[in-house]
Structure formats: structure tokens, C-alpha cells
Backbone bond lengths (Angstrom), bond angles and torsions (degrees), N, CA, C in turn:
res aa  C-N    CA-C-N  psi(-1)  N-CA   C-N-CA  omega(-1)  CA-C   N-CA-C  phi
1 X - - - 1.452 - - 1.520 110.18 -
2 X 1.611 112.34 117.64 1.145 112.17 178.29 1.865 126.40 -62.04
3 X 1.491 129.80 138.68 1.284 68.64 161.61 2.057 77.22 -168.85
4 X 1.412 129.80 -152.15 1.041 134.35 -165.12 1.849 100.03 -90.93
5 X 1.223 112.85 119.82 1.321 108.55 164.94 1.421 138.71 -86.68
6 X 1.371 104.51 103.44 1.664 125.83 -145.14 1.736 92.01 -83.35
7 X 1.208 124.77 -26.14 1.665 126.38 145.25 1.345 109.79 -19.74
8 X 1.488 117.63 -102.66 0.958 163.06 157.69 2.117 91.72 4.68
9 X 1.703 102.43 -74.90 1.277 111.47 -168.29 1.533 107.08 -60.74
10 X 1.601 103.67 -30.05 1.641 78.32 -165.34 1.763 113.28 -94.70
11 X 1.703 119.89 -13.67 1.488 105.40 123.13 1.164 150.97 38.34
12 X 1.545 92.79 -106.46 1.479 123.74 -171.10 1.008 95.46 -83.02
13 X 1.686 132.12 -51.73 1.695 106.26 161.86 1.642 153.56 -41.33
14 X 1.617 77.55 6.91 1.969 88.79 -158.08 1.544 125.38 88.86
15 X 1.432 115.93 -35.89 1.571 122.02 -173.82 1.592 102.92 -43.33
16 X 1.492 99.66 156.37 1.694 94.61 167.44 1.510 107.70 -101.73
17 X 1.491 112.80 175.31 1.865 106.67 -173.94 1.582 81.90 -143.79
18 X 0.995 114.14 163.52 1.818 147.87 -164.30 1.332 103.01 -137.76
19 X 1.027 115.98 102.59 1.829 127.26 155.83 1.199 126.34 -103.51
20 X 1.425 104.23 173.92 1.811 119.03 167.83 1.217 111.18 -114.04
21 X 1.614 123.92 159.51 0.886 124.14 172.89 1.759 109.30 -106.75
22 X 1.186 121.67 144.18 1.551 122.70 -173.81 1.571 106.20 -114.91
23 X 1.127 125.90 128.40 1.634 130.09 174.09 1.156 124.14 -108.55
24 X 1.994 100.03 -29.10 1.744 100.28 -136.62 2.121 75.14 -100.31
25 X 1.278 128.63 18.28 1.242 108.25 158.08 2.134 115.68 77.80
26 X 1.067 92.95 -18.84 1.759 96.97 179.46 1.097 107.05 -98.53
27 X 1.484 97.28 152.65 1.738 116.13 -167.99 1.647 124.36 -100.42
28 X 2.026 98.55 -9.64 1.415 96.10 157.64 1.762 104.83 -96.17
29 X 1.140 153.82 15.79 1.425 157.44 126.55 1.782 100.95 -35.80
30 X 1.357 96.44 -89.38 1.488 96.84 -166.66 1.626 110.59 -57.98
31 X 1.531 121.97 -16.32 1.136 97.81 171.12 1.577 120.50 -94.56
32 X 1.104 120.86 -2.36 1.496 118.73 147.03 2.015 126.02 -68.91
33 X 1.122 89.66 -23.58 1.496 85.89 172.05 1.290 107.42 -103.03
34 X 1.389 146.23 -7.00 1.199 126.30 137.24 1.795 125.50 -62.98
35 X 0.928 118.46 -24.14 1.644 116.92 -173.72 1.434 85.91 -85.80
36 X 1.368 147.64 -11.15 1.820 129.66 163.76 1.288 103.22 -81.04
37 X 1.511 129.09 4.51 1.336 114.92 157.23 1.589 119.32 109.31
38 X 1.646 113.74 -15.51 1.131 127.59 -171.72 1.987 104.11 -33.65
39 X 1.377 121.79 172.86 1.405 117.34 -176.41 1.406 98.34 -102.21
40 X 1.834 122.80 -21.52 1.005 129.54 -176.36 1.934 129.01 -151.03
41 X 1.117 133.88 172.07 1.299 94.23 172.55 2.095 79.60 -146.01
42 X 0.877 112.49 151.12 1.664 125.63 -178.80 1.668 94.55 -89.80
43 X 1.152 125.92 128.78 1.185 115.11 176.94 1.980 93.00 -127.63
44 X 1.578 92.52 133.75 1.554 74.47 -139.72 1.867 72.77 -109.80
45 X 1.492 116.36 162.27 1.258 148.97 -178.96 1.713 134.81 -141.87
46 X 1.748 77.85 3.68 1.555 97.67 168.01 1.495 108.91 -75.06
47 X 1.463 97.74 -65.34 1.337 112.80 -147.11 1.714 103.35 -116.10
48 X 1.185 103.77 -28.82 1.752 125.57 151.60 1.399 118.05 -22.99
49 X 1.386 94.39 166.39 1.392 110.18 156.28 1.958 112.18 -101.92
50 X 1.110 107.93 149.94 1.725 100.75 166.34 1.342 96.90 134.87
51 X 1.297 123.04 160.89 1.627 158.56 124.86 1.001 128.62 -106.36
52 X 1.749 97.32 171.32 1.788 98.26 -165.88 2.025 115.67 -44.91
53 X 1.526 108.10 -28.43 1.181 105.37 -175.03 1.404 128.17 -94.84
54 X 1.214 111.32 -12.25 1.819 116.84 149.20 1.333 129.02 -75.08
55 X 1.952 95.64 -23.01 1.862 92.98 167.33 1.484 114.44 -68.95
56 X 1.504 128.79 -30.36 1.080 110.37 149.48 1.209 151.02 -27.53
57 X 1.338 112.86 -71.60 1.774 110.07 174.09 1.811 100.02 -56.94
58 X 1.025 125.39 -34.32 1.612 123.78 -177.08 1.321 91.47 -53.39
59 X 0.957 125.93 -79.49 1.887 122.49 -162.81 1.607 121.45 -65.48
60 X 1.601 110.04 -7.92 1.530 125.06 175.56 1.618 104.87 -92.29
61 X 1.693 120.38 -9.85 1.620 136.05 164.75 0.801 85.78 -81.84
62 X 1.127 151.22 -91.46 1.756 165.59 -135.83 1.478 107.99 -54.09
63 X 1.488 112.53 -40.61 1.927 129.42 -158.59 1.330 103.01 -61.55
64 X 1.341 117.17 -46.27 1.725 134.11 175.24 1.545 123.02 -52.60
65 X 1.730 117.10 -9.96 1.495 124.88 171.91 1.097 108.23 -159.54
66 X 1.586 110.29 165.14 1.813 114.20 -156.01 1.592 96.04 -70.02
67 X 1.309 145.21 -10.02 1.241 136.04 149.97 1.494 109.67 12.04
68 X 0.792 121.64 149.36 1.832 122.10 166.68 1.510 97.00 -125.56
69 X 1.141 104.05 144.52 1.760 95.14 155.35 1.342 124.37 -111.82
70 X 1.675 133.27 117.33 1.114 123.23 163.86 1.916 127.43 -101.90
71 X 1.525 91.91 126.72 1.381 103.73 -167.11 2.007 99.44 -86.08
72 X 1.713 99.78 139.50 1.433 104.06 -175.10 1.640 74.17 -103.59
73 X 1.040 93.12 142.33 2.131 111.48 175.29 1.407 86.16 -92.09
74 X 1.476 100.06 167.58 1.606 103.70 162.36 1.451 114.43 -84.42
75 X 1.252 131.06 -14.98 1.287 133.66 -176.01 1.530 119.93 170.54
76 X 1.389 99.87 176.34 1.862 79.99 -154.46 1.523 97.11 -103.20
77 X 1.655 91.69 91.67 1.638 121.71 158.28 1.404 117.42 -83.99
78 X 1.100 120.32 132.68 1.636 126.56 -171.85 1.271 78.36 -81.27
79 X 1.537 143.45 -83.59 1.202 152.73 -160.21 1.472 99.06 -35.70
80 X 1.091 140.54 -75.36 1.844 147.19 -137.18 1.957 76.07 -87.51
81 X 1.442 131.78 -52.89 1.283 118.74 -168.71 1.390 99.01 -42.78
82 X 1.676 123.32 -58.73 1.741 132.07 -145.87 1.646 85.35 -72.68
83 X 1.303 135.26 -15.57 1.231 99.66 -177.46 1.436 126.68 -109.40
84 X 1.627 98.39 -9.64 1.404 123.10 164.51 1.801 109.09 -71.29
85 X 0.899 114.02 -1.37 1.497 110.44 -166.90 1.293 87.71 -105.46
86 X 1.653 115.60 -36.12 1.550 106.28 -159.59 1.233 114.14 -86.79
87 X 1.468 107.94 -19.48 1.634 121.29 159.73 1.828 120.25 -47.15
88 X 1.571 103.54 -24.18 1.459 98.20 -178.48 1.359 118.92 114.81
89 X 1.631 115.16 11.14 1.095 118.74 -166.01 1.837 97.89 -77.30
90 X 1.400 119.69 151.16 1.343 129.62 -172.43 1.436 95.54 -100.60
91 X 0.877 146.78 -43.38 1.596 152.37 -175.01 1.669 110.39 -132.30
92 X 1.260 104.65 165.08 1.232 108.36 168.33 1.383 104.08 -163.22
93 X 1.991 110.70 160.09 1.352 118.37 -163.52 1.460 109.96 -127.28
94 X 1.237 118.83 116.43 1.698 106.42 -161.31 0.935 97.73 -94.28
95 X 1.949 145.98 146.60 1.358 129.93 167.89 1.808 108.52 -101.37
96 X 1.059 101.68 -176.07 1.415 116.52 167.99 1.424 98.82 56.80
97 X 1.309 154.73 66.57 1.435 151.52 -171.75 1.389 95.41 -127.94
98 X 1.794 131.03 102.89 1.192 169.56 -151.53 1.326 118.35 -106.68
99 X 1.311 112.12 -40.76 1.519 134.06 -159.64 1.498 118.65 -126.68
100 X 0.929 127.30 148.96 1.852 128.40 141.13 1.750 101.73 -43.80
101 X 1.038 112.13 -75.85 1.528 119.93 -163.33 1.537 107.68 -56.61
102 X 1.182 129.16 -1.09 1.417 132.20 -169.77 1.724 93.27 -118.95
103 X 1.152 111.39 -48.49 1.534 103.90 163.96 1.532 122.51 -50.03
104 X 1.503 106.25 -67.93 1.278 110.80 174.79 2.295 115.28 -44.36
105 X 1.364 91.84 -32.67 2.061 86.64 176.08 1.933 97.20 -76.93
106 X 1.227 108.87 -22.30 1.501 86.93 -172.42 1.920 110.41 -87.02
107 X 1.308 94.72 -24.65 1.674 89.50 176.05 1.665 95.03 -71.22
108 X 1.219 142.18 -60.16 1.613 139.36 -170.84 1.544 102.10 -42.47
109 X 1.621 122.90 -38.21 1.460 101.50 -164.40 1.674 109.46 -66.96
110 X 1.456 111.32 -5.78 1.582 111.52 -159.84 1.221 97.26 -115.78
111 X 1.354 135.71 16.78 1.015 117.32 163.49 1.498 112.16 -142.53
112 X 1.660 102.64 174.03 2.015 104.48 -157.50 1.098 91.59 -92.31
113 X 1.912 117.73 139.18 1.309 108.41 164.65 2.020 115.91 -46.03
114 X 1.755 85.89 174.40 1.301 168.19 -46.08 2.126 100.31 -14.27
115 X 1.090 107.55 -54.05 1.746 101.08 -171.69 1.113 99.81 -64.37
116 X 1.251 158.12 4.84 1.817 134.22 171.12 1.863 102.75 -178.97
117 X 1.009 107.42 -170.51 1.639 116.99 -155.43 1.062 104.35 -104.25
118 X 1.638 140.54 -16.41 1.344 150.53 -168.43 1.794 99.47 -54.57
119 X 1.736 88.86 126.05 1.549 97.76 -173.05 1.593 105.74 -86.57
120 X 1.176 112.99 166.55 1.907 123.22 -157.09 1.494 91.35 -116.99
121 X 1.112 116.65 120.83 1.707 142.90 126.31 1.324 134.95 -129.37
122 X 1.883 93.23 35.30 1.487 102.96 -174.18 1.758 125.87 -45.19
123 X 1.219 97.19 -28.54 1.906 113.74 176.75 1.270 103.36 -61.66
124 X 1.306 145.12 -40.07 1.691 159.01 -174.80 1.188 120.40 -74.13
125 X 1.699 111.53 -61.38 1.476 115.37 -155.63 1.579 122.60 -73.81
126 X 1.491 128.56 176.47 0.922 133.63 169.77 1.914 129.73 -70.66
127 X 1.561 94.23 -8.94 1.566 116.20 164.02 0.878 130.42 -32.84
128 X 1.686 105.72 -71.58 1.278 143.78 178.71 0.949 115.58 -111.38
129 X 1.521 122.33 54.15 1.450 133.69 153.57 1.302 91.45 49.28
130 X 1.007 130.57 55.83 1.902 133.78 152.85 1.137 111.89 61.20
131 X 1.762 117.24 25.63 1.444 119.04 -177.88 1.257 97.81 92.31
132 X 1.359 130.60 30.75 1.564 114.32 -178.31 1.686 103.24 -111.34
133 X 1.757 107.01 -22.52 1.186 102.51 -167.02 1.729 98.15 -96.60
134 X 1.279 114.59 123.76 1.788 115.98 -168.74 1.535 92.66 -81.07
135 X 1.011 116.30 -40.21 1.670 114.76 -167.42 1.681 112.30 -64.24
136 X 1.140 111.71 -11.32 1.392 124.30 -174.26 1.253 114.59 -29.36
137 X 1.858 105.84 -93.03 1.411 110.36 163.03 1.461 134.45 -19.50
138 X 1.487 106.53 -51.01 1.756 97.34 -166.77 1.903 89.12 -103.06
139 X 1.119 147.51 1.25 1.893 115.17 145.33 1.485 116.08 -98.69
140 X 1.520 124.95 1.67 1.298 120.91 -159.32 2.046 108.94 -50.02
141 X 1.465 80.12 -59.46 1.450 97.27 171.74 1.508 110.86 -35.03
142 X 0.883 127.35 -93.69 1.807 131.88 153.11 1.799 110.96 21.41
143 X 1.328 81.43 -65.81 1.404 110.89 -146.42 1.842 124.25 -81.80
144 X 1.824 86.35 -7.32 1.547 113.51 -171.87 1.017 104.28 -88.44
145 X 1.739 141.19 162.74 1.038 124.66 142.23 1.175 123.62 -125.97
146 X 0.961 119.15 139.31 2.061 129.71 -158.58 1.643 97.50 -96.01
147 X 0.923 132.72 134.34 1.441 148.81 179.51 1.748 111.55 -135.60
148 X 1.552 122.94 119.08 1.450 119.30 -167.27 1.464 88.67 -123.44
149 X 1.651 106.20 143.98 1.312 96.16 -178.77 1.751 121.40 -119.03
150 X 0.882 132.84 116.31 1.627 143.79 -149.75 1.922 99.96 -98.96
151 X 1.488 80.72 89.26 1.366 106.77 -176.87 1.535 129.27 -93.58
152 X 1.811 108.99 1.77 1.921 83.23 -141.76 2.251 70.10 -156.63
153 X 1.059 107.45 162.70 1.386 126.96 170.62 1.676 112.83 -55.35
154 X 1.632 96.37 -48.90 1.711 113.05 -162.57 1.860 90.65 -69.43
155 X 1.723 125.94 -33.43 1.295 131.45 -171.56 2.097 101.79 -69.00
156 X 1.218 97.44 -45.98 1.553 99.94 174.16 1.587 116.00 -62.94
157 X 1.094 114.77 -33.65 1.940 131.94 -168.64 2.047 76.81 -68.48
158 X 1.304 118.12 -64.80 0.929 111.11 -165.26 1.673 129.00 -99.88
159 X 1.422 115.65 43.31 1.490 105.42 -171.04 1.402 127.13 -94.73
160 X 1.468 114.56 -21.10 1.236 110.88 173.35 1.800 103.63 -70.53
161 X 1.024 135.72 -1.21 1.537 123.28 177.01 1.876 90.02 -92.01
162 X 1.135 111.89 -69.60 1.605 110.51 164.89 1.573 119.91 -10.64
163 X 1.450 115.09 -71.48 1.110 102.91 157.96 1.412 148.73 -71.24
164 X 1.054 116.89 16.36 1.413 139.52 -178.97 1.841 99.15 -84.90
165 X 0.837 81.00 -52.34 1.870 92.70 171.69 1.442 117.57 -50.57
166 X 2.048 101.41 116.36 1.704 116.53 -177.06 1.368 116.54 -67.79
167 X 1.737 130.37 107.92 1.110 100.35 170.45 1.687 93.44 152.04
168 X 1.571 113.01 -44.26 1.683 106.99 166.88 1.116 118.20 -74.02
169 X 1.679 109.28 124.29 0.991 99.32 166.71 1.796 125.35 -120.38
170 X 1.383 97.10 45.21 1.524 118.85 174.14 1.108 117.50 -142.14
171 X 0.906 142.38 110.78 2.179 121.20 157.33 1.879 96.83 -91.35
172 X 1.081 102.61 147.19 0.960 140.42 173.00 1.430 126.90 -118.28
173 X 1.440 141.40 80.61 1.268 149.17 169.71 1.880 114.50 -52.06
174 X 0.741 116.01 148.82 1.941 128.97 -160.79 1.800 92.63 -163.53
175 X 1.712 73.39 99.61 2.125 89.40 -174.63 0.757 80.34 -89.99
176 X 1.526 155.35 -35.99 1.596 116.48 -146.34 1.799 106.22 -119.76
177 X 1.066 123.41 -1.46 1.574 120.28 124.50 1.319 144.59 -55.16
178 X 1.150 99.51 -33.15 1.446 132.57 166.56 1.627 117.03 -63.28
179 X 1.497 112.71 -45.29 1.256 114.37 170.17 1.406 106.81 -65.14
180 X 1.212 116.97 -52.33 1.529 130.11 -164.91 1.530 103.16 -41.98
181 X 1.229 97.00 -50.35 1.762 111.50 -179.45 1.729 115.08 -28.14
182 X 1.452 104.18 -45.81 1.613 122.13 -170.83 1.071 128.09 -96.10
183 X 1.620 105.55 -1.05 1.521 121.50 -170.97 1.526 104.38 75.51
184 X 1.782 116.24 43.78 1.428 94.27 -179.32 1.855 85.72 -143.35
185 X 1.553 106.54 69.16 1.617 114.11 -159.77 1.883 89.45 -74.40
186 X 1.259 123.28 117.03 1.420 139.76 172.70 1.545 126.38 72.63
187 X 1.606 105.44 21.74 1.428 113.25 153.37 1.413 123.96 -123.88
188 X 1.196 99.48 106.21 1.524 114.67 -173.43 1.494 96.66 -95.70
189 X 1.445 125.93 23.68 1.101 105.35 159.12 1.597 123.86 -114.20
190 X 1.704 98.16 2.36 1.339 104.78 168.68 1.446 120.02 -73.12
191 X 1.827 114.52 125.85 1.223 120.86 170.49 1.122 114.64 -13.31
192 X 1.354 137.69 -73.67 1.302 104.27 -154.78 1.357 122.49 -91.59
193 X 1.245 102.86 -0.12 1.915 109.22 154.53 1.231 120.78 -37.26
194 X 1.767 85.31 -75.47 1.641 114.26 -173.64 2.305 89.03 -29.80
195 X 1.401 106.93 -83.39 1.240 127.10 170.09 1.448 110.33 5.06
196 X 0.780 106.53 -87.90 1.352 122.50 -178.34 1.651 118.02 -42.28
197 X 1.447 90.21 -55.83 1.889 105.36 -174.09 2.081 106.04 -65.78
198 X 1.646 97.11 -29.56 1.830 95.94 168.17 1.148 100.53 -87.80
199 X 1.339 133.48 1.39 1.771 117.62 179.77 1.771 100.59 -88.65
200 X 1.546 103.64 -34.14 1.688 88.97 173.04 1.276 121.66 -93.11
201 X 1.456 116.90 4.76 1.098 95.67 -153.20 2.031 94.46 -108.78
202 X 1.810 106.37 -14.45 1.304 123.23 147.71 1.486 105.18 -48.42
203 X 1.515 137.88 -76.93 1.343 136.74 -155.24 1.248 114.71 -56.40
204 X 2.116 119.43 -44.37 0.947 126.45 -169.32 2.163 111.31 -65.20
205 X 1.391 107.24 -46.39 1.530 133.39 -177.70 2.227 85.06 -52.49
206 X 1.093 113.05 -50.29 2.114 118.25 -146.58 1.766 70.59 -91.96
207 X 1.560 129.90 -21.26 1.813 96.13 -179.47 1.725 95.52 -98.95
208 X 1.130 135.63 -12.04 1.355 127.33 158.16 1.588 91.83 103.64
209 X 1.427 128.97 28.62 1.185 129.30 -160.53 1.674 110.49 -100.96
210 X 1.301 145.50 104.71 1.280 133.74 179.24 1.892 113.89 -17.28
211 X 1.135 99.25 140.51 1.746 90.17 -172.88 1.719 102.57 -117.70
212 X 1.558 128.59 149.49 1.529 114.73 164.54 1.246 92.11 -132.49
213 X 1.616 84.60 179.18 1.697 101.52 173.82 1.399 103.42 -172.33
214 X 1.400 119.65 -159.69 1.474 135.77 175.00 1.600 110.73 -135.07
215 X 1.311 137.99 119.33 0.726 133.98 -175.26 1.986 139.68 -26.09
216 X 0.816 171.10 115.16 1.361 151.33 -105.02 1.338 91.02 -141.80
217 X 1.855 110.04 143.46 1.520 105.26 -178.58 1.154 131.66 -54.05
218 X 1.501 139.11 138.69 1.481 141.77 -129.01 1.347 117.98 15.15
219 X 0.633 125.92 60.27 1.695 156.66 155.81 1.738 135.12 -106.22
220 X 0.854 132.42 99.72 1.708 126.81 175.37 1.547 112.27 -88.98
221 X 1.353 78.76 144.80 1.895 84.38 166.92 1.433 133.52 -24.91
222 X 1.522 105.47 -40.22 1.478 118.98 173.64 1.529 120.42 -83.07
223 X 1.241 105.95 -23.16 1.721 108.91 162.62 1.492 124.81 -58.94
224 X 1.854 95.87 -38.94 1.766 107.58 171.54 1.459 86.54 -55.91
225 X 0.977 119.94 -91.95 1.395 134.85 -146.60 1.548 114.92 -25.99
226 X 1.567 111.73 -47.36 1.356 142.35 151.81 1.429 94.93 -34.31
227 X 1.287 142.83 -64.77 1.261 139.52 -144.77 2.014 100.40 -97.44
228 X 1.513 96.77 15.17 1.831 85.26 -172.99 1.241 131.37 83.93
229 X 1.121 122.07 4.08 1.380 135.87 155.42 1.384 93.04 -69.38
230 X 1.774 96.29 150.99 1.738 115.39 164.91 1.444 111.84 -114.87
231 X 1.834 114.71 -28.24 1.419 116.99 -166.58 1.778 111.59 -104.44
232 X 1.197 138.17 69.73 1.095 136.18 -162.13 1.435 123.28 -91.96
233 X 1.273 147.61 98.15 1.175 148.40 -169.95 2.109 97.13 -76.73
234 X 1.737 89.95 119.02 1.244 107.20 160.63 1.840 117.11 -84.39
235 X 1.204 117.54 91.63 1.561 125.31 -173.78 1.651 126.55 34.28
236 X 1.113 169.13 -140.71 1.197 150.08 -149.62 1.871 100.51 -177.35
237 X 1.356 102.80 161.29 1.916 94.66 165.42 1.047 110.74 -55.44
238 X 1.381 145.60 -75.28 0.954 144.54 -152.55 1.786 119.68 -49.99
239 X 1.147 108.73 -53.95 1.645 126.60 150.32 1.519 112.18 -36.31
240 X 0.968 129.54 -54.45 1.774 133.50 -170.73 1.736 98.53 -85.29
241 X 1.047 115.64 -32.88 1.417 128.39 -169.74 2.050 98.24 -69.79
242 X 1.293 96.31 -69.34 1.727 121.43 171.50 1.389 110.81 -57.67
243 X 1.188 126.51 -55.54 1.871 112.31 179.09 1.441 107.04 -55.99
244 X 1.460 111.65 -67.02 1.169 118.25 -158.15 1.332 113.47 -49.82
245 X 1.286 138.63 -53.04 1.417 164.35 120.58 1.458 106.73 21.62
246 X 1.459 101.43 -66.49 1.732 120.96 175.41 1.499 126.33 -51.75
247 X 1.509 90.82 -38.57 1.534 110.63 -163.19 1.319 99.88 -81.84
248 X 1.458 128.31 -66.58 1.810 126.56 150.94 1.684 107.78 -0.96
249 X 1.512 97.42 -91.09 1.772 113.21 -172.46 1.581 105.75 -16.80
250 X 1.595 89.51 -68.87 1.702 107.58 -160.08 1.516 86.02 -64.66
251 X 0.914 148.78 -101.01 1.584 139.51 -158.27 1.524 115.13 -22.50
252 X 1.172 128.15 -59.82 1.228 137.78 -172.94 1.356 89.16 -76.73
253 X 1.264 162.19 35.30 1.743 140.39 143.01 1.521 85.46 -132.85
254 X 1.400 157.13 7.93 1.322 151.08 146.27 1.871 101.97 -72.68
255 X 0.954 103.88 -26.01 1.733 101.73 -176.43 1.824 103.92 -99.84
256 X 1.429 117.15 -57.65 1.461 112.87 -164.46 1.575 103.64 -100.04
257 X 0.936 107.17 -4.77 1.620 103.78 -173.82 1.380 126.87 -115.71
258 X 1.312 114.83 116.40 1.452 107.48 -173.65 1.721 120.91 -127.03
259 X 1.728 95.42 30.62 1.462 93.11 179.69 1.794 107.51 -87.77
């Protein structure tokens, strides 16, 4: 279902948005965490479960409320982008983006020539409402939203050229890849983490560019937000699925259980 990406708009307005992150790949999951209202949900294919044909029913859960869905690709495949796009995805989140020139191939895979390489079966796909929506082609572009994700030391060495590049309209910071980068895999509180994560997150704020992230250990969503982030993922299924779960167990064998 085609339709206006209220993601996207509220953005570019400055507003901040609150998401989930999705792993476990099912489409009654994400469609319970879209009907709590989230602004977005990451439906992720990195690290996830899913293919192009389960992201479907995910975004046909999603179609029924202003939910957005953003799909994490596994990598920035022109091919897996053109078909994730054609599936209907409203946004998308590229990871590992290192370069200008790796930015610049991931904005081209999403869009129709003359601006990018994205192949045409706009008359067919699930995009454009199966050829139903005529306007497709000429706002799609508009209407997408490109998200790059600044994962790695060599991405910080190089971000103001990164952002120089027409066409993102997200950065997305990934601390704990990012640590990994330095040999400092899940302390973001080592200097030169920290370093790094205020070197983009200074460049991203001085290019005026929407900023995301995931909350940082002892950190809440509202601390990002505090810190200038706009795109903040409030914890994931698997997380809400696993605490809650935990918290039960452990209570109920502190009271009835005494082996």
C-alpha cells in the first residue's frame, strides 16, 4: 500500500520518533508492536530473522497503522535493496557505510535512473500498490527514506565527506560495532569510543542531518534524545519478549521455590 511517509515527514520537521527493533521476523510480532503505536519498527535482516518474502507479510501487519516500516538490509546490495524496496519497504537502513563512495552506491540502489540504478517494474510490484498507485514513479524518490549506518572508526575518519553525499536522509551511529572497530567490542565507555561516537555525532548535529541510534548502556531512550538524537529505538522483541519472561521466572522461584 502506497502511501505518504509520515516517518520521513516528521524528520524533516525536526520532531523526534521512538521505535522498535524487530528480529524474530513474524508479522503477528510486528503487528502487535505497531498497534502500541511505535513511530517506527526496524525490521532487521541483518542480524534477524526474514527474507524478501516474510518482509512482506511484516509490512502488510504494519499497512493497517501509521507505523512505518524500516527494513535493515544485510548490506549495501543494489540487488537485495531493488527487491526490498519492491516489496514495499517505506524506509530503509544501510549498515556498515565506510565511505562517500559506498554511500553514494547505497543512495543509487534506491533510486530509478537518471539519479540511481534501481531496476523498474513499477506496473507489478507491491510498491505501487501493484500498479495501482500512478503517482508512484514521479514522488517515490521523495517519499523514501534512506538511512546509512556509521558503524566502524574508518566511517568516523571519514564522515564529513559521507555527509556531503545527496540523498541520506538519516545517519545512524552503531556504538557497539563501532567499538568493535578499536578492539573495544561493548565499552563505549572507553575514551576512544566515547571519541569517536562525539566526533559523529558533533559532524552529524553541524551538517543538520537527522541523527539515530540505540540507546547506550545505562542510558534510556530519553537520554539519546537528550543527547540530539531524533531516531531512538526503545529495546527490540526479543528484549521485551526476554526481560519480561525473566522477571516472572525469577519472582515466582524467589517465592515458591526453594531448591
Amino acid at each position: 500500500m502506497y502511501r505518504k511517509n509520515s516517518l520521513k515527514e516528521r524528520l524533516v520537521a525536526g520532531e523526534k520518533v521512538l521505535g522498535c527493533w524487530s528480529f524474530l521476523g513474524n508479522a503477528q510480532v510486528v503487528e502487535i508492536l505497531s498497534l502500541a503505536g511505535f513511530d517506527y519498527l526496524i525490521l532487521d535482516q541483518e542480524h534477524g530473522l526474514g527474507d524478501p518474502s516474510t518482509l512482506v507479510a511484516q509490512l502488510q501487519a504494519i499497512s493497517s497503522t501509521p507505523t512505518v516500516g524500516v527494513v535493515r538490509v544485510q548490506w549495501n546490495d543494489h540487488v537485495y535493496l531493488k527487491r526490498v524496496l519492491d516489496a514495499g519497504a517505506e524506509a530503509v537502513l544501510i549498515p556498515s557505510i565506510d565511505t562517500a563512495d559506498e554511500a553514494r552506491a547505497a543512495v543509487a540502489a534506491c533510486l530509478y535512473p537518471p539519479r540511481g540504478r534501481r531496476g523498474t517494474a513499477a506496473g507489478s510490484v507491491r510498491a505501487s500498490s501493484c500498479g495501482m498507485a500512478h503517482d508512484y514513479v514521479a514522488t517515490c524518490a521523495e517519499n523514501l527514506l534512506i538511512g546509512c549506518q556509521i558503524e566502524s572508526a574508518k566511517a568516523v575518519e571519514n564522515i564529513d565527506e559521507i555527509l556531503a553525499v545527496d540523498g541520506i536522509d538519516l545517519m545512524f551511529i552503531g556504538p557497539f560495532d563501532l567499538a568493535a572497530t578499536v578492539g573495544q567490542m561493548g565499552n563505549l565507555k572507553h575514551p576512544e569510543v566515547a571519541r569517536l561516537i562525539g566526533r559523529a555525532e558533533e559532524r552529524i548535529k553541524a551538517a543538520g542531518r537527522p541523527m539515530g541510534t540505540v540507546p547506550h548502556p545505562g542510558c534510556t531512550w530519553k537520554d539519546m534524545f537528550a543527547r540530539g538524537y531524533q531516531f531512538v529505538n526503545a529495546g527490540s522483541d526479543v528484549a521485551r519478549l526476554r526481560d519480561g519472561s525473566l522477571a516472572d521466572v525469577r519472582e515466582f522461584r524467589a517465592l515458591y521455590r526453594k531448591d
